[in-house]
N, C-alpha and C positions, 0 to 999 in steps of 0.2 A: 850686379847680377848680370850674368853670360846671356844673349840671343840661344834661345835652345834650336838645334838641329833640324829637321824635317823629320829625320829621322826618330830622334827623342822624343817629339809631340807624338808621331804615330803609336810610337811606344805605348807612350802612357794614356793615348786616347785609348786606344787596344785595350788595356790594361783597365780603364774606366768599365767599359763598355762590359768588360769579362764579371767586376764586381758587381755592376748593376744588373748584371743577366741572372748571375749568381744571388744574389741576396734576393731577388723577387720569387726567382723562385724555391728559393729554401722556406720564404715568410711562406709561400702560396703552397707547401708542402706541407706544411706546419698546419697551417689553416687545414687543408684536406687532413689531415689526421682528425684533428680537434672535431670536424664532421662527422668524419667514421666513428667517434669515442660517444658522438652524444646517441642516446638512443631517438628512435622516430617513428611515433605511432604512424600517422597518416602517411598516403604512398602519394606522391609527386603528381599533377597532374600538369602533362604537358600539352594540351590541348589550348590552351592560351598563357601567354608570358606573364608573368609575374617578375616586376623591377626591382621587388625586393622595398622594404623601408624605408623610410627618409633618411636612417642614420645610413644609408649606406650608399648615399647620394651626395654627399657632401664631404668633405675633406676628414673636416673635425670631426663629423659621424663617424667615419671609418677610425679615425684613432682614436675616438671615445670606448669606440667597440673592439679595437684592436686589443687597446690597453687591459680589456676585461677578458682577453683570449674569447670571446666570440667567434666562433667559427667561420662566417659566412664577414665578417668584419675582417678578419686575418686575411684571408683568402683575397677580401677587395684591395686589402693593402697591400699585396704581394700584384695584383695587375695596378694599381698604382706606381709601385716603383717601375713595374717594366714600362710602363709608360712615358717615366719622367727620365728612364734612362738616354734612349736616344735625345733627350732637351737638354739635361747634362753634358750630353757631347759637343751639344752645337755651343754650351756658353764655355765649355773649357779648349774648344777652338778658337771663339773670340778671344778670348785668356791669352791663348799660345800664339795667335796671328798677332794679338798684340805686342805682346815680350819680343817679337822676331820685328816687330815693326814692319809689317805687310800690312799696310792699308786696305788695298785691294779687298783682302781676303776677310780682312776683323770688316768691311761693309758688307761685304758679300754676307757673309756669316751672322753679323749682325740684322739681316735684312729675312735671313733666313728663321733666325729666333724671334723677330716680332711677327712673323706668318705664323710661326705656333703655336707663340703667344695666344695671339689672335683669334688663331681656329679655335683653341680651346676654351677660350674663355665665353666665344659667340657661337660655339659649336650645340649647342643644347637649347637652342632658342627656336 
């Protein structure tokens, strides 16, 4: 297997980045339909936040509730992929810094995905 280009990685990071922008928000469109479909007695009260359920706090929540077409579950699943898109960039960078053999770069990069790692997993404490 060939060293790919600078060029080529840009490509197909580009390319990544377009499908993951793209399927969040078609899921997250989807979701807002399924909302406007259901009816709703009660009116919104925004005078204090409301987080929404447990299932919609947890990974597996959201794709329990995705799977059911839930509406407010699609919707989170769709800011979940926008989320995990830019992470997907940084591990198909190490990928590609790797295959080119840039050390440099797969640490750098690497150093860059366990900060995110990181944030997100100790982010809600």
């Amino acid at each position: 297997m060939r060293k790919p280009s600078d060029h080529e990685l840009e490509l197909s990071v580009a390319g990544m980045l377009r499908f993951g922008v793209t399927a969040a928000a078609l899921v997250s469109i989807l979701g807002g339909l399924l909302y406007l479909r259901q009816p709703h007695a009660s009116i919104t009260r925004f005078q204090r936040f409301n987080a929404g359920g447990p299932g919609l706090r947890t990974i597996s929540g959201i794709w329990q509730g995705a799977v059911h077409l839930d509406p407010k579950s699609v919707i989170q699943l769709g800011l979940v992929l926008l989320i995990a898109t830019p992470i997907a960039r940084v591990v198909f960078c190490v990928i590609g810094f790797a295959r080119q053999r840039d050390r440099l770069y797969v640490l750098v990069s690497s150093i860059v995905l366990l900060v995110l790692l990181y944030s997100l997993s100790h982010g809600f404490q």
